[in-house]
Structures are given as C-alpha cells and as structure tokens.
Backbone as CSV, one residue per row, in Angstrom:
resi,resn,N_x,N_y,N_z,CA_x,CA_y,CA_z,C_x,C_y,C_z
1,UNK,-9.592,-5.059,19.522,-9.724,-6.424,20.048,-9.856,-7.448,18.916
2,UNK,-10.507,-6.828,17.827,-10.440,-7.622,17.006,-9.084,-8.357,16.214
3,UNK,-8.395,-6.916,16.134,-7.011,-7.386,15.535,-6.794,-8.645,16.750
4,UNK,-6.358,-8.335,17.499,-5.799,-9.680,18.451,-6.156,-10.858,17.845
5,UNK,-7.782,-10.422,18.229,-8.381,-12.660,18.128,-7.847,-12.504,16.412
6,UNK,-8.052,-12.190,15.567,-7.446,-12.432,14.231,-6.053,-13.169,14.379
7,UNK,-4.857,-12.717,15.383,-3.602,-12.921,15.825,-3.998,-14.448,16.493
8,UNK,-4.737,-14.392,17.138,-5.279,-15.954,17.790,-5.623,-16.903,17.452
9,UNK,-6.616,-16.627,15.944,-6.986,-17.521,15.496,-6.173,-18.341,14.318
10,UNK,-4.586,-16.836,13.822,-3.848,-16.873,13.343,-3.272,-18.471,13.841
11,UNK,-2.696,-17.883,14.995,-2.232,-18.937,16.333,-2.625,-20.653,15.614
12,UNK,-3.870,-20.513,16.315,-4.553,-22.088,16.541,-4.460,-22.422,15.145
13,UNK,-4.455,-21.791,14.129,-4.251,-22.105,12.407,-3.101,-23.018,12.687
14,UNK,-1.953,-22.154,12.764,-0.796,-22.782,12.536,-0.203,-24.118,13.437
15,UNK,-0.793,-24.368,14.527,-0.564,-24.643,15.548,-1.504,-26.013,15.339
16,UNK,-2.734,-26.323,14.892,-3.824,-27.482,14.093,-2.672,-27.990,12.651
17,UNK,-2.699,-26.935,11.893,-1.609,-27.756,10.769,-0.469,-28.297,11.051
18,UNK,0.391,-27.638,11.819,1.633,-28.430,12.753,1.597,-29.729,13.156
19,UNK,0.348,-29.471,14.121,0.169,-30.936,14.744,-0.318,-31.769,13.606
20,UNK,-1.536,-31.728,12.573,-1.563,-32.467,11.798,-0.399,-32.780,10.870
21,UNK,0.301,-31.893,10.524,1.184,-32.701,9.769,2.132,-33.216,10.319
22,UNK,2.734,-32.962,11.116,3.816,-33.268,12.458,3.631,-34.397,12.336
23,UNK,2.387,-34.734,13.124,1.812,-36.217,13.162,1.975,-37.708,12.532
24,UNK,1.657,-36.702,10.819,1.834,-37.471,9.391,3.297,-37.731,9.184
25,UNK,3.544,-36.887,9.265,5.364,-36.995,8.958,5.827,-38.257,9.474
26,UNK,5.369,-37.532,11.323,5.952,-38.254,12.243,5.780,-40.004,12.623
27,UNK,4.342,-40.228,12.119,4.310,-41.743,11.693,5.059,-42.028,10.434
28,UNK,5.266,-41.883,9.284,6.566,-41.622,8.353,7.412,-42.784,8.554
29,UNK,8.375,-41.066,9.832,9.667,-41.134,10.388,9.766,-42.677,11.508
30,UNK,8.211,-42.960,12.102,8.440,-43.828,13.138,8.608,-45.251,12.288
31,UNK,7.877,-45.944,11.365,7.666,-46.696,10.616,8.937,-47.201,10.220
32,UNK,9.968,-46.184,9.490,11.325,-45.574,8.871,12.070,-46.396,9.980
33,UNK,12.151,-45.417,11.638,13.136,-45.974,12.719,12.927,-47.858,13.505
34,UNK,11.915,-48.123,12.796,11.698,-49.313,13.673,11.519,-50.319,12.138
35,UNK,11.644,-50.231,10.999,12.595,-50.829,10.086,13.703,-51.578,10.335
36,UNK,13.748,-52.583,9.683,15.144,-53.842,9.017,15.847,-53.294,8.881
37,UNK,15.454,-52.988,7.355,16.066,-52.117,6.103,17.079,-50.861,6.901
38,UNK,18.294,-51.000,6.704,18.983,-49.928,6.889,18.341,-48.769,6.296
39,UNK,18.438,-48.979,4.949,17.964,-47.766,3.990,16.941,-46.848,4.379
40,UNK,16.287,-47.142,5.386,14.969,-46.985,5.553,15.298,-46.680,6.928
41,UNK,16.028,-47.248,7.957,16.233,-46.836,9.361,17.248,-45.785,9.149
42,UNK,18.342,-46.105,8.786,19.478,-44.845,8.938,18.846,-43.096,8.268
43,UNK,18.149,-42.932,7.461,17.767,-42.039,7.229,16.931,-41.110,8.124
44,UNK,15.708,-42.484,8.836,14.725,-41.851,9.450,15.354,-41.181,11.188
45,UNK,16.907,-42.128,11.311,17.378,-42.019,12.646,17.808,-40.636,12.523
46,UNK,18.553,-40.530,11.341,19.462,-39.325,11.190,18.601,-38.171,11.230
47,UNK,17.515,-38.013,10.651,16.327,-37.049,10.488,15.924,-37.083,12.171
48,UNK,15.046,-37.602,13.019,14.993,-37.525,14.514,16.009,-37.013,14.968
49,UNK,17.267,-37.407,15.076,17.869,-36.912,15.942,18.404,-35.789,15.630
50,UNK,18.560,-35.323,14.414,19.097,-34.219,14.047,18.109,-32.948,14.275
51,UNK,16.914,-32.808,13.857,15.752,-32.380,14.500,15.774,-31.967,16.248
52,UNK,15.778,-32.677,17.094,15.470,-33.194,18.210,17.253,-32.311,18.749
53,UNK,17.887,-32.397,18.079,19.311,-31.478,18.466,19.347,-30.164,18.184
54,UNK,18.315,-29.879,17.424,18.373,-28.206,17.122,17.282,-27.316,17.763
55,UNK,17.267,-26.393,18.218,16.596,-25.253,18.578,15.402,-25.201,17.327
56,UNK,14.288,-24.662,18.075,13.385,-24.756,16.943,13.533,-23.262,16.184
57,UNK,14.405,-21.887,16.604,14.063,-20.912,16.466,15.053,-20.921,15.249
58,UNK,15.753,-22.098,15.303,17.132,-21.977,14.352,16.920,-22.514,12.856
59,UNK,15.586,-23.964,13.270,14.779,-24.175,12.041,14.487,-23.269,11.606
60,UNK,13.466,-22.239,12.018,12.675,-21.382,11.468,13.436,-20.274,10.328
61,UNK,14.845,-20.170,11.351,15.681,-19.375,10.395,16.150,-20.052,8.995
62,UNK,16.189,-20.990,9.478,16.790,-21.922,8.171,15.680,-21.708,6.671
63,UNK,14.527,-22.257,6.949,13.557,-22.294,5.949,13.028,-20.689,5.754
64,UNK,13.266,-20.078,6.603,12.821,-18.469,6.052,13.992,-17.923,5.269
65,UNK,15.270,-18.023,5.782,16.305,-17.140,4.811,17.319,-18.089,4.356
66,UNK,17.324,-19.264,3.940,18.097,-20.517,3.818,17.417,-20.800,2.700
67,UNK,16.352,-21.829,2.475,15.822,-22.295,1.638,15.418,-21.424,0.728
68,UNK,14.638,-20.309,0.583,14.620,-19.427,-0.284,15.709,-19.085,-1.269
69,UNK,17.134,-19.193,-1.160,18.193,-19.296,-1.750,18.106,-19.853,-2.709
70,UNK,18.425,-21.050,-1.776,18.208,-22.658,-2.592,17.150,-23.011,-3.637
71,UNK,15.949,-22.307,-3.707,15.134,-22.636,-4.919,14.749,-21.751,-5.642
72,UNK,15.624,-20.193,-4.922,15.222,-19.010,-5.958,14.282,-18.533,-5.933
73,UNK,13.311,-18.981,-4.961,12.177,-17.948,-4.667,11.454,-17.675,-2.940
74,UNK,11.001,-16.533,-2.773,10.697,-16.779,-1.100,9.809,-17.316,-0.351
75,UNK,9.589,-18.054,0.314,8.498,-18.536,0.767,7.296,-18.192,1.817
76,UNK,7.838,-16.479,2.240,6.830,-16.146,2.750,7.171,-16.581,4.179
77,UNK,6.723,-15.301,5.245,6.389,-15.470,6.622,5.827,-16.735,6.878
78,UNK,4.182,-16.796,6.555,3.865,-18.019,6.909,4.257,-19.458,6.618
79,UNK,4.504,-19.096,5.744,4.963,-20.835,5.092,5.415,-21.139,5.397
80,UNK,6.876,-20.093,5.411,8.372,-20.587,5.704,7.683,-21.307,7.706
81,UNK,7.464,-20.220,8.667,7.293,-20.891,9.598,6.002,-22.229,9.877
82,UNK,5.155,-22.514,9.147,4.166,-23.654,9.031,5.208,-25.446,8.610
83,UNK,6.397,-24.548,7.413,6.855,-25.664,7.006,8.185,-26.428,8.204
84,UNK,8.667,-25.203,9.078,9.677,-25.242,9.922,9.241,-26.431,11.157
85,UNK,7.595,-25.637,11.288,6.755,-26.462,12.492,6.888,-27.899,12.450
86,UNK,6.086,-28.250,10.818,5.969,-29.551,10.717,7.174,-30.242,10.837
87,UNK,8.511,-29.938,9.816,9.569,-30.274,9.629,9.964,-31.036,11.518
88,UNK,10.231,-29.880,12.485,10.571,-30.147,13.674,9.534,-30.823,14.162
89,UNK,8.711,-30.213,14.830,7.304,-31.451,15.283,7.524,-32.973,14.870
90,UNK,7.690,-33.134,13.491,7.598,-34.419,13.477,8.600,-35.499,13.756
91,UNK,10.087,-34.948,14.447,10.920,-35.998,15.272,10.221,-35.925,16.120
92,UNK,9.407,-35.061,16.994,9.265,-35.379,18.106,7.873,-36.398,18.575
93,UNK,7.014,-36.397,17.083,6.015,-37.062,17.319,6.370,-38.786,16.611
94,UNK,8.081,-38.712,15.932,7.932,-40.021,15.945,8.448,-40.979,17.028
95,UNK,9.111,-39.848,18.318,9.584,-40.653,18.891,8.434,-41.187,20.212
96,UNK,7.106,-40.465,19.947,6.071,-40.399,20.970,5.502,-41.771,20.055
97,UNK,5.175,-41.747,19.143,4.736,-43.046,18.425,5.415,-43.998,18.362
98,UNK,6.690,-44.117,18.248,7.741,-45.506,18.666,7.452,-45.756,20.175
99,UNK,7.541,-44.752,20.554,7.283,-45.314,22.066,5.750,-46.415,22.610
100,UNK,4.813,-45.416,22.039,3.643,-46.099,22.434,3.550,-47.610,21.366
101,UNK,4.235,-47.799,20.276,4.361,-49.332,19.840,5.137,-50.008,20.871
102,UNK,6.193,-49.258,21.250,6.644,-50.437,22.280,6.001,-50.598,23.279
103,UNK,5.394,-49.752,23.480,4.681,-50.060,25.203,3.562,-51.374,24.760
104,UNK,2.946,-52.055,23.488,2.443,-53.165,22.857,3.305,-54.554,23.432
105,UNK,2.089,-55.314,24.288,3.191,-56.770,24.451,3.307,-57.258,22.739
106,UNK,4.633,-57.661,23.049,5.070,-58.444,22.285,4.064,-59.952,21.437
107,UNK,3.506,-60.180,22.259,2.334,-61.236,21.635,1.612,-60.819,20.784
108,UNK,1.176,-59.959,20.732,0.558,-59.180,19.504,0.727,-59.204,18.774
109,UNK,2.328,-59.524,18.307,2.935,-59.175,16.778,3.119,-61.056,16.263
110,UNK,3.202,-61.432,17.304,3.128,-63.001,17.048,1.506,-63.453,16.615
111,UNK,1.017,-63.035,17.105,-0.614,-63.315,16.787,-1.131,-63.081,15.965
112,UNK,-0.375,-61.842,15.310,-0.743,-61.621,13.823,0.104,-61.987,12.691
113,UNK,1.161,-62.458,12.828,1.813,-63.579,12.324,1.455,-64.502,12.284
114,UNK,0.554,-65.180,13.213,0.384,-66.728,13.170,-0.803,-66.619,12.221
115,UNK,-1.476,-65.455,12.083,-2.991,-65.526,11.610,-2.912,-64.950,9.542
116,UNK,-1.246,-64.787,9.385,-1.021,-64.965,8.023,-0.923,-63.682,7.807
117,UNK,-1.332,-62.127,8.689,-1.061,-60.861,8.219,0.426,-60.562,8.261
118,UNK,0.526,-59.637,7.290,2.113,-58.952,6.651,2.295,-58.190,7.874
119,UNK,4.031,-57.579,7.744,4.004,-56.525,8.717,3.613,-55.313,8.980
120,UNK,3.168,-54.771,7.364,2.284,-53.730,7.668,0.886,-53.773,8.247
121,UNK,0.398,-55.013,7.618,-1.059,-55.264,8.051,-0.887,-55.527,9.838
122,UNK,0.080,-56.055,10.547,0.090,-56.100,11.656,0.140,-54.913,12.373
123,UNK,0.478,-54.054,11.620,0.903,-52.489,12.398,0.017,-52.085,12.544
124,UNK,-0.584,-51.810,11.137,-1.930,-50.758,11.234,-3.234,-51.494,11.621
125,UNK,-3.662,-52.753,11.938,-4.676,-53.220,12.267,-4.816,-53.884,13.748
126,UNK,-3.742,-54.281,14.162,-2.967,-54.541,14.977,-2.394,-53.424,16.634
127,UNK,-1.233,-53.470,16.175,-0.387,-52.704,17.097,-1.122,-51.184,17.049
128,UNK,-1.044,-50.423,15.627,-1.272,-48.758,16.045,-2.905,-49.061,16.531
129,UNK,-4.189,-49.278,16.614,-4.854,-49.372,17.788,-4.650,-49.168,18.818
130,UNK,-3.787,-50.068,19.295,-3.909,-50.097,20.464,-2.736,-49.145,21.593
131,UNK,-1.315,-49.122,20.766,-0.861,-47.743,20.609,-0.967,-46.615,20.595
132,UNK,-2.131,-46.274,20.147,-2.466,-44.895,19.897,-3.238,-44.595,21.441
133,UNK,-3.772,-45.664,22.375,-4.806,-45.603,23.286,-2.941,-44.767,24.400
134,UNK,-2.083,-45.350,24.188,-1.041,-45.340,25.236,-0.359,-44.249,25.204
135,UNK,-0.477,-43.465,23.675,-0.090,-42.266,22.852,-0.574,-40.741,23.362
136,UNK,-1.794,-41.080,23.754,-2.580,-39.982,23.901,-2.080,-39.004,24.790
137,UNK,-1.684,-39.026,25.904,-1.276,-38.307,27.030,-0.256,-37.453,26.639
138,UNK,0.675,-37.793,25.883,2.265,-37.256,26.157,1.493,-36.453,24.290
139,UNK,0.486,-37.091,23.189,0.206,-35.835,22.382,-0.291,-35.044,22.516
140,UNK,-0.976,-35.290,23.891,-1.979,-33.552,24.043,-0.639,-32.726,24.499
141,UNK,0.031,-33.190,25.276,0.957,-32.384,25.930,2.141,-32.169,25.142
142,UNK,2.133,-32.629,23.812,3.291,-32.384,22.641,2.406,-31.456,21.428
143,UNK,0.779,-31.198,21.660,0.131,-30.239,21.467,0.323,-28.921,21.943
144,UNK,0.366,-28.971,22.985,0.608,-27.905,23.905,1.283,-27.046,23.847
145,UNK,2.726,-28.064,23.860,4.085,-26.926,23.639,4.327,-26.774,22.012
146,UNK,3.818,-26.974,21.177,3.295,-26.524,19.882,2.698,-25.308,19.597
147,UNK,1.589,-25.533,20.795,0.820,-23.636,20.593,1.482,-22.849,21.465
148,UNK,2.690,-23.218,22.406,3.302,-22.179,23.076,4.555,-21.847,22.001
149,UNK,4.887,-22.809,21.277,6.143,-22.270,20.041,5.556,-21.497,18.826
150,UNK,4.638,-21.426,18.840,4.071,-20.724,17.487,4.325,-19.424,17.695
151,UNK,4.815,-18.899,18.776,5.180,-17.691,19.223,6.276,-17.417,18.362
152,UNK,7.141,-18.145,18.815,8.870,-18.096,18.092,8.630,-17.464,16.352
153,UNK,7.610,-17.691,15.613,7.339,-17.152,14.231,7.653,-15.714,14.539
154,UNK,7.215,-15.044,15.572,7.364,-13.447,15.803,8.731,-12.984,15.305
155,UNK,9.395,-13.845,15.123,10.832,-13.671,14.979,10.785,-13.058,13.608
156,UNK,10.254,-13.750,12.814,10.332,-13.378,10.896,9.037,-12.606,10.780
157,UNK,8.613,-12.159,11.841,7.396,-11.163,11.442,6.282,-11.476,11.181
158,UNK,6.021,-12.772,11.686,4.076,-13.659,11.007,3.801,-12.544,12.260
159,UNK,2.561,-12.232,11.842,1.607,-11.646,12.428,0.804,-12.580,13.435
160,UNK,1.109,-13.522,14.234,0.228,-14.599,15.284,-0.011,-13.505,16.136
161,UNK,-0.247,-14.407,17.237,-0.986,-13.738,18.418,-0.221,-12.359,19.249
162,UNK,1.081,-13.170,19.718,2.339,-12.125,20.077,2.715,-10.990,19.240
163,UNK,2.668,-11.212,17.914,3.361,-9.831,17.621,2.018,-9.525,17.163
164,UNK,0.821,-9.573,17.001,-0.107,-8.522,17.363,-0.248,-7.539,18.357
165,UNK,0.161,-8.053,19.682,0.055,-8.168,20.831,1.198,-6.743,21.032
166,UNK,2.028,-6.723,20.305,3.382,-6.129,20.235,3.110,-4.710,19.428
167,UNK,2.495,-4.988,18.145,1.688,-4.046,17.252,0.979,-3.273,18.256
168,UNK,0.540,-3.343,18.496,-1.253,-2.735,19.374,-0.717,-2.118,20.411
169,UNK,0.633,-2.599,20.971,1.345,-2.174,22.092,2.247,-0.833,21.537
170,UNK,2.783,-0.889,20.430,3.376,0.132,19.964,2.170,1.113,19.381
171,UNK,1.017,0.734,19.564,0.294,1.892,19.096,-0.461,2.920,20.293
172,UNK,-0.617,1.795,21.444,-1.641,2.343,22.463,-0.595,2.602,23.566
173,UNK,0.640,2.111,23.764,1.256,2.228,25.033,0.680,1.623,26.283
174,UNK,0.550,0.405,26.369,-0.442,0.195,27.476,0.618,-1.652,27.927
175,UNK,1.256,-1.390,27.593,2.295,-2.817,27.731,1.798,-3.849,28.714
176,UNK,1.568,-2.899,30.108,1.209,-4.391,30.903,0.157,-4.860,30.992
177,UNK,-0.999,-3.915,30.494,-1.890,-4.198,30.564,-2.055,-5.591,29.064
178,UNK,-1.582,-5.279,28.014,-1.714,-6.045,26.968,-0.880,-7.529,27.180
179,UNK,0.344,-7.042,27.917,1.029,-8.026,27.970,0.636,-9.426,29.355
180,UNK,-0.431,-9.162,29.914,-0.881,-9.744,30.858,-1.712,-10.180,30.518
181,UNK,-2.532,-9.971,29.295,-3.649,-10.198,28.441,-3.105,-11.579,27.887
182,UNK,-1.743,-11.326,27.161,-1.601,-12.112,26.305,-0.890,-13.648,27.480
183,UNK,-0.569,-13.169,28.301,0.052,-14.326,29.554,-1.317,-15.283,29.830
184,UNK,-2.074,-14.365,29.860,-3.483,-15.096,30.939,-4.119,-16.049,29.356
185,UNK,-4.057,-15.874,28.366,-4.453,-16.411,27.212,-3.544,-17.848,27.279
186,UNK,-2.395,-17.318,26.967,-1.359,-18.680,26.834,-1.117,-19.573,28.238
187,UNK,-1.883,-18.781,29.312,-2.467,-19.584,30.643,-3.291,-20.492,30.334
188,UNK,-4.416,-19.967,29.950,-5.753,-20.854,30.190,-5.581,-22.097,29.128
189,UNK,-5.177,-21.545,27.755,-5.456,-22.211,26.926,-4.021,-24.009,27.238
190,UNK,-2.913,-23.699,27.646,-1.705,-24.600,28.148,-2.238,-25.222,29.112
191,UNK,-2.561,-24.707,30.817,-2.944,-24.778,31.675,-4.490,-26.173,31.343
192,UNK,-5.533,-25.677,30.367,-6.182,-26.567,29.664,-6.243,-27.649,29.723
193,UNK,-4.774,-27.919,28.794,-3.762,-29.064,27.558,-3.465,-30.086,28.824
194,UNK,-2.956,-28.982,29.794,-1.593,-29.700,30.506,-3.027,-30.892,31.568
195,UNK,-3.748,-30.086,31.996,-4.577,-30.879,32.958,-5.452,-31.463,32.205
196,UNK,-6.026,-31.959,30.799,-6.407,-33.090,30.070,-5.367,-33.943,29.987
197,UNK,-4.147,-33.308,30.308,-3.026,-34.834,29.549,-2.887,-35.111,30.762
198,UNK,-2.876,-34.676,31.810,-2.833,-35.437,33.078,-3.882,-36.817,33.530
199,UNK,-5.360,-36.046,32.976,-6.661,-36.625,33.131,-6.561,-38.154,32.545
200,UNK,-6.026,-37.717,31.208,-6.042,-39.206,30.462,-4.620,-39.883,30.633
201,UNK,-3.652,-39.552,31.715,-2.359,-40.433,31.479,-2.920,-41.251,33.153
202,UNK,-4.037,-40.554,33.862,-4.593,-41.254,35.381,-5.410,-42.080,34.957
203,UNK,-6.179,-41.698,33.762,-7.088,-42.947,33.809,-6.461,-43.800,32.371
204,UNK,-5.536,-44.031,31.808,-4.661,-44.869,31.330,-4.034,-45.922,32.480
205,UNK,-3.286,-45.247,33.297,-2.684,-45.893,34.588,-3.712,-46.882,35.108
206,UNK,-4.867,-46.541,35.435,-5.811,-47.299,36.408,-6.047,-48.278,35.484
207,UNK,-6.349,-47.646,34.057,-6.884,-48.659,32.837,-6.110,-50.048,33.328
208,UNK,-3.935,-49.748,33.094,-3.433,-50.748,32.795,-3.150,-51.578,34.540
209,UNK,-3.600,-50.556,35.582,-3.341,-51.567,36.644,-3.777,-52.656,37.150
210,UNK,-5.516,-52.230,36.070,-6.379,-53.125,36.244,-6.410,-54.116,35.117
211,UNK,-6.149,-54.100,34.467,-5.580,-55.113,33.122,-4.355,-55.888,33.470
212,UNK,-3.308,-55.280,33.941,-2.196,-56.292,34.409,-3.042,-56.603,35.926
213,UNK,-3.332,-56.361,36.768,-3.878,-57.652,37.488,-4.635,-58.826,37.025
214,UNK,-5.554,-58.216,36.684,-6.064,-59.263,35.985,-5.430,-60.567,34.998
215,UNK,-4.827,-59.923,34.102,-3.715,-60.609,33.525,-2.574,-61.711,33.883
216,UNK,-1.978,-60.911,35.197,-1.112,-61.513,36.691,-1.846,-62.682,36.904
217,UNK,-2.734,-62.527,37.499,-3.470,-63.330,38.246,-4.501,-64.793,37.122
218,UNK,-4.394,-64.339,36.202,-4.973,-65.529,35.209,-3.722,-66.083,34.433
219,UNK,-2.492,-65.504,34.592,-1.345,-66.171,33.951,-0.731,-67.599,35.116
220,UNK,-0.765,-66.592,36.548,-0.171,-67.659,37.302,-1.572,-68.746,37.781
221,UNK,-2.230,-68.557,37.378,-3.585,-69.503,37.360,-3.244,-71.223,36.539
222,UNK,-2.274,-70.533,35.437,-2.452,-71.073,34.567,-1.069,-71.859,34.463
223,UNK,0.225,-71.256,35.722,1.484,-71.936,35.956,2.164,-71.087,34.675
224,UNK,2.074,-69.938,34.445,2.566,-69.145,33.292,3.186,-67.993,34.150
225,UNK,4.390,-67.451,33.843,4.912,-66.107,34.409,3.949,-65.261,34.336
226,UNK,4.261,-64.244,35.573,3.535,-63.035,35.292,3.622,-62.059,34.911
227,UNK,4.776,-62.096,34.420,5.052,-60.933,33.580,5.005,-60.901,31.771
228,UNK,4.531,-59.726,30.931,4.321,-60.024,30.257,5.950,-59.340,29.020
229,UNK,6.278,-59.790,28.150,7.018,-59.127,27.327,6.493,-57.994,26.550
230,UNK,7.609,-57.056,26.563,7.208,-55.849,25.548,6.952,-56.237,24.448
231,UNK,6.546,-55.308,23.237,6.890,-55.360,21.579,8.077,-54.564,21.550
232,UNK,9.347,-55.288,20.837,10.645,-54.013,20.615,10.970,-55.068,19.251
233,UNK,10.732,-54.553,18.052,11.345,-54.879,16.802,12.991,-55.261,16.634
C-alpha cells in the first residue's frame, strides 16, 4: 500500500508543478496575445494554438524522445513529462486568463488611464484583481483535468499513481480489485474539483446578478444605459 500512495503522492507532485507553472507561463502567453506589438502577439498566438491542436500524449512524446536528440542529452522520465505538462497546460491557462480580463468592463481600463497608470500598472493593479475573482471556476476545473492527465506519463514509464497500480498488478494478480481502487481514487479526488468549481462558478453568478442589478438600476437612475461595456483590447 505503501508503494501506491508513493505513486500518489508522485501524482499530486507533478500535477501542483504543472499547474504552477502552467499558470506562470500561461499569464506570459496571455499578456503576449492581448498585445499591440505584433512581435509579441503573433508568437504568443502561434504558441496557444498550436498547443491547444495537439494531443497531450504526443507532447509528451516529443520532449521524452525528441528533445533529447536535440541537446544531446536525456532528460529523464520525469522531467521530460513535468516539462511536457507545463509546456501544454499553459495555452490552456492563457486562454482561461484572457478570458477572465475580458469578462472586466471596459471602464476600468479608462480609469486607470485617467489616473496616469501605464498599461502594465493597469493590468496588474487593476484588471488581474478583479479577473482572477471571474477565473476561478473554469481553474479548479482546468486543475482537475491536469491530475486526470498525469496518467498519460505511464506511457514513458514515470512511476505515478497508474503504473504503480499496474506494477503491483503484475505482481499480485488481483486486477479488479486494484483497478477499482485506482477508479474510486481518481473519483473522489475529480468528483471533489468538479463540485468546488461548480460551488464557486454559483456563487460568482449570484455575486454578478446582484452587482448588475444594482448597477442597472443606478445607471438608468441616472438616464445612463444599462448596459455595461466589456474590456476587449
């Protein structure tokens, strides 16, 4: 039993660094796509979408028997799949972070313009605040399917949770019993994810139904539309 949770805790290792760096990248890449600067957008577009078009199992192959070529030395089970994670993860977390800037009214970015801050200073003091509140839902649940892909490493032989699971099975013969073990694990722990990101995308909703009424109703107070404009760069 022990081997397993070792395989588990293997798991949540890789699966915490992913998301953290994913993350990092992935603000990066978002910063990059919502850019002037060509130089600076065309790169970060081409990187998302190219990402976001490939299979993640095909990354993994790439940086395990690909890149090793290329610099003449190997990088190892883990690495190779830790570096594959982040690499992919992070189109997908820049397009969760572009999103939640746009979901920012548009006044915001004027307000901190009028008050003399740059555009970075508007971003990060500004917009990602309040962004990040709109963010939350769709990252627990881009968490999630993170610790259900950490599986796919089984492929190049990391020792995670599954091919422990697989090990122990070729030793004891006991398949369904192990293999129901390992279902009810990647149950509870998803199952979890999935009903916190629900929790906080209901009380987000109520947050903003009750903020745009309010809002509604003190705009046309005031002979002002009621609707408010997005932020879209």
């Amino acid at each position: 039993m022990g081997f397993l949770f070792g395989g588990l805790r293997l798991t949540f290792e890789l699966a915490a660094i992913s998301v953290a760096g994913g993350f990092l990248l992935g603000t990066i890449l978002c910063m990059g796509r919502l850019s002037s600067k060509p130089w600076l957008f065309l790169p970060a577009t081409l990187y998302v979408n190219l990402f976001r078009s490939l299979p993640l199992i095909l990354v993994i192959f790439w940086f395990y028997f690909l890149v090793p070529i290329l610099i003449g030395r190997p990088l190892g089970d883990y690495l190779s799949a830790l570096i594959a994670f982040v690499a992919f993860e992070a189109a997908y977390f820049a397009e969760i972070i572009r999103g939640g800037i746009h979901s920012v009214p548009t006044g915001q970015m004027e307000a901190g313009y009028s008050t003399g801050l740059r555009y970075h200073q508007i971003m990060l003091y500004v917009i990602l605040p309040q962004a990040v509140k709109n963010m939350v839902p769709p990252l627990v649940t881009q968490c999630v399917i993170i610790f259900q892909d950490t599986s796919l490493a089984y492929v190049i032989g990391l020792k995670e949770f599954l091919r422990r699971v697989s090990i122990v099975d070729l030793r004891e013969f006991r398949s369904v019993e192990l293999y129901l073990f390992a279902a009810a694990v990647y149950l509870v722990f998803c199952s979890g994810g999935a009903i916190l990101s629900r929790q906080l995308e209901r009380r987000q909703r109520r947050h903003f139904d009750g903020a745009d009424s309010h809002t509604k109703a003190k705009r046309l107070s005031l002979g002002l539309p009621s609707t408010v404009e997005r932020f879209s760069p």
